[in-house]
VOGU-3710 file (C-alpha; in Angstrom, 3 decimals, decimal comma):
1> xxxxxxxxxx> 83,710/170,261/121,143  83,105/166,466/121,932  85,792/164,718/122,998  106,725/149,236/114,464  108,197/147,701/115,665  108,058/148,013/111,890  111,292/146,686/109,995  113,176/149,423/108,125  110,795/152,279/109,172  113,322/155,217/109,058
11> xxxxxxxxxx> 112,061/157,020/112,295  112,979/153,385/114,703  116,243/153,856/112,993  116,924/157,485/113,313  115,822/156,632/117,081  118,216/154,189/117,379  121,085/156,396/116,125  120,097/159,508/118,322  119,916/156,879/121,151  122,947/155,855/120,429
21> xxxxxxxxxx> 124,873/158,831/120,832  122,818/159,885/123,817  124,238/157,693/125,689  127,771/158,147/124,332  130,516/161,120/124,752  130,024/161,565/121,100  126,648/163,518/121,277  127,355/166,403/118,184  127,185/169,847/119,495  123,994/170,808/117,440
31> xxxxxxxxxx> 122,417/167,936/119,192  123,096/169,918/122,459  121,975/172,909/121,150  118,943/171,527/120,204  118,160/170,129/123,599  118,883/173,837/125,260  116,596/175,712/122,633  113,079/174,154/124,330  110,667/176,297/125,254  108,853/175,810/128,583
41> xxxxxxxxxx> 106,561/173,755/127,556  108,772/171,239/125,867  110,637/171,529/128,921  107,873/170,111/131,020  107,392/167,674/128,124  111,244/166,649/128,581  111,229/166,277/132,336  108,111/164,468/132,504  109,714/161,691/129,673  112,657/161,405/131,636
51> xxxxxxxxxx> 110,985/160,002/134,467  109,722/157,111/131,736  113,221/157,276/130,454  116,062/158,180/131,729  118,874/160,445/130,500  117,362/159,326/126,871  114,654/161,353/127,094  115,813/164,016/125,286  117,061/162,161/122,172  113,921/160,586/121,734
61> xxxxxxxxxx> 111,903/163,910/121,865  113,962/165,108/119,029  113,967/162,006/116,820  109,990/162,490/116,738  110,351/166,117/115,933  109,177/167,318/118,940  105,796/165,954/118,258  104,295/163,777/121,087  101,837/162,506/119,056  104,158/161,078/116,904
71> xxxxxxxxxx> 105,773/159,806/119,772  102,654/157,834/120,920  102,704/156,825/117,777  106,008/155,151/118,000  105,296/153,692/121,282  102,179/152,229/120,692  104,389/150,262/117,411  107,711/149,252/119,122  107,257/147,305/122,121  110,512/148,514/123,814
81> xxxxxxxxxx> 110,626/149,033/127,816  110,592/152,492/127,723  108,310/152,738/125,093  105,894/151,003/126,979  105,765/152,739/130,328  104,799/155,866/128,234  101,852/153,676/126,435  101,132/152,847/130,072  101,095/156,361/130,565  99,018/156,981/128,026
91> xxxxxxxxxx> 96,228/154,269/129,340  96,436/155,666/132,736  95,679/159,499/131,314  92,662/157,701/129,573  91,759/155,979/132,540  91,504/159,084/134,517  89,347/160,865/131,787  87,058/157,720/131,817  86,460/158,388/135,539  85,460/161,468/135,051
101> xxxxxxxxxx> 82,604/160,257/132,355  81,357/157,289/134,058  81,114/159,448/137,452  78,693/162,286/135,550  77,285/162,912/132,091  79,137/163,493/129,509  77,517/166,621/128,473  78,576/167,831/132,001  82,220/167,418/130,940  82,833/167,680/127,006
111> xxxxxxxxxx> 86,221/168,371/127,639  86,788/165,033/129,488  85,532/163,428/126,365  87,565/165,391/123,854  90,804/164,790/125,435  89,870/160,902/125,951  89,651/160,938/122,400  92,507/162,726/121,512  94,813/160,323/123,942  92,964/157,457/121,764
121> xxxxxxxxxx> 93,953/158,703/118,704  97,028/160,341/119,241  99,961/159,271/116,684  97,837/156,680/114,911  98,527/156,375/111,478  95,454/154,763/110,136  91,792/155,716/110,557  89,830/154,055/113,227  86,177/153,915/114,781  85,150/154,349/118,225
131> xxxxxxxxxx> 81,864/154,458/119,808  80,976/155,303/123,765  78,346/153,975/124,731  76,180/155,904/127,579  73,345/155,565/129,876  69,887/156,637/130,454  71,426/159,774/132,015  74,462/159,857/129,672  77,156/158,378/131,588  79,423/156,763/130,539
141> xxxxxxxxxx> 78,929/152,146/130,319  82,522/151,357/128,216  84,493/153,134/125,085  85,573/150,582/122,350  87,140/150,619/119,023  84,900/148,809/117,117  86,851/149,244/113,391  89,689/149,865/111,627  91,032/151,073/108,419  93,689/152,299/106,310
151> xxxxxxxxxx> 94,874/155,876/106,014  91,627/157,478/104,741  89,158/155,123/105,184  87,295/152,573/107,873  84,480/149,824/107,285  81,624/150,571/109,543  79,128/147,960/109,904  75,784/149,209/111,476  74,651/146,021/112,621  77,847/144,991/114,867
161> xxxxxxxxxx> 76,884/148,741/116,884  73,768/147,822/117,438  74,854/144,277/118,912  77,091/145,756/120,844  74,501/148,297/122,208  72,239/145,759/123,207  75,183/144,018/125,187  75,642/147,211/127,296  71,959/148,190/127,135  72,949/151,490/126,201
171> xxxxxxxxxx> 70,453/154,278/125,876  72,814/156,325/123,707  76,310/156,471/122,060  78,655/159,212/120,874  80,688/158,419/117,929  84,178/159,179/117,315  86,568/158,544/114,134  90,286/159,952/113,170  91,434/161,871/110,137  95,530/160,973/109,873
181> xxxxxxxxxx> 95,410/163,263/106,717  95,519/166,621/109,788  91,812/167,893/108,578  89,011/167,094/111,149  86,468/168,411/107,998  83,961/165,950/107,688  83,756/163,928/104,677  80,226/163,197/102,499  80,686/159,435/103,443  81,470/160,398/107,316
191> xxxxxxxxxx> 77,846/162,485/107,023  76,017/159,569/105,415  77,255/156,999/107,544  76,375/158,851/110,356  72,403/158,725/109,221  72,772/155,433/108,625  74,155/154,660/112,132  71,370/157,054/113,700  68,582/155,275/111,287  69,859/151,699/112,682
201> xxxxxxxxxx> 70,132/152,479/116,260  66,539/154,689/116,086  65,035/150,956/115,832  66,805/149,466/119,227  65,719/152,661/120,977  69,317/154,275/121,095  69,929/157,867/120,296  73,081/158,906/118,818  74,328/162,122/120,741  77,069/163,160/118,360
211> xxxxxxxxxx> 79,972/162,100/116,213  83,339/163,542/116,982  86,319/163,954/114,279  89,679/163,659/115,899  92,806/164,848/114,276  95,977/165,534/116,207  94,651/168,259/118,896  91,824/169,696/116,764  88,651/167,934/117,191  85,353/168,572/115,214
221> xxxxxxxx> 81,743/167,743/116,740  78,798/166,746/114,628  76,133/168,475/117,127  77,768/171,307/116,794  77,670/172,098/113,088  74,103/170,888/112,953  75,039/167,605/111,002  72,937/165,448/113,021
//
């Protein structure tokens, strides 16, 4: 495979309240169970968010169910301290993975590319577009998200990825959407958008590698199910 602060959004308040207590004498026994019933890998998880947070680490693992993708999710949306050294985190991780891309070719290190992918995604709630654009010998020249949508659905416009091929001089690209919905399946439209794309940037010279579908850890690759 390829690689809110919102006002009255329950899970900022339940955070709030499991914060609270954390940090109070009053934390309710099943709370403390809870913390003591990880297994070793949400153990690691714990420790390592504890360095970004503190002794509230724990409480904040629990009032995103455990998940840390909905935890990036929360991050990215509340613009807190601690939330933010995790997004920083987050960017870093990328970074790292980017590294890795731009210092061979991608098909040298599909996992790189997955897990870049999956740290872009991870936790969003709406659908968005990526594209990476590569090199003559597939590296990688700069990863942006060119679109964004609503829960099941992005605008694509053809003609703004070819502009922005011809700004990097790219020889190729690898696309890369998310499903929120938890099914990396490809859609009809995903397929036929995907010819159009390859149709479009067949004219500027610039072949279109594959096109990834990203949802949660699961990741789906066009090339690979023949679809290109």
């Amino acid at each position: 495979a390829w690689f809110s602060r919102v006002a009255g959004n329950p899970a900022c308040v339940s955070l709030e309240h499991i914060m609270a207590f954390s940090t109070s004498s009053s934390l309710s026994s099943s709370l403390v169970d809870s913390f003591s019933s990880y297994t070793a890998r949400q153990q690691r998880i714990v420790d390592a968010l504890r360095v970004l947070m503190g002794d509230r680490a724990a409480a904040v693992y629990e009032a995103h169910d455990r998940s840390l993708s909905k935890l990036a999710g929360y991050a990215r949306d509340a613009h807190l301290p601690d939330c933010q050294c995790l997004v920083t985190g987050l960017q870093l991780a990328q970074e790292l993975l980017a590294e890795e891309m731009i210092a061979r070719p991608v098909f040298d290190s599909p996992r790189a590319v997955g897990d870049y992918l999956k740290l872009h995604f991870a936790g969003r709630t709406h659908e968005s577009f990526v594209v990476l654009f590569l090199d003559a010998t597939h590296r990688l020249l700069a990863a942006e998200e060119m679109f964004q949508g609503t829960l099941t659905q992005t605008s694509v416009y053809p003609r703004e990825i070819v502009r922005r091929s011809l700004h990097h001089n790219a020889a190729a690209v690898v696309f890369s959407h998310n499903h929120p919905s938890g099914s990396t399946a490809p859609s009809r439209a995903d397929e036929m958008l995907t010819q159009t794309l390859k149709t479009a940037l067949m004219l500027i010279d610039v072949r279109v590698l594959d096109h990834l579908v990203v949802s949660g850890s699961q990741s789906l690759s066009f090339a690979e199910r023949g679809l290109l």
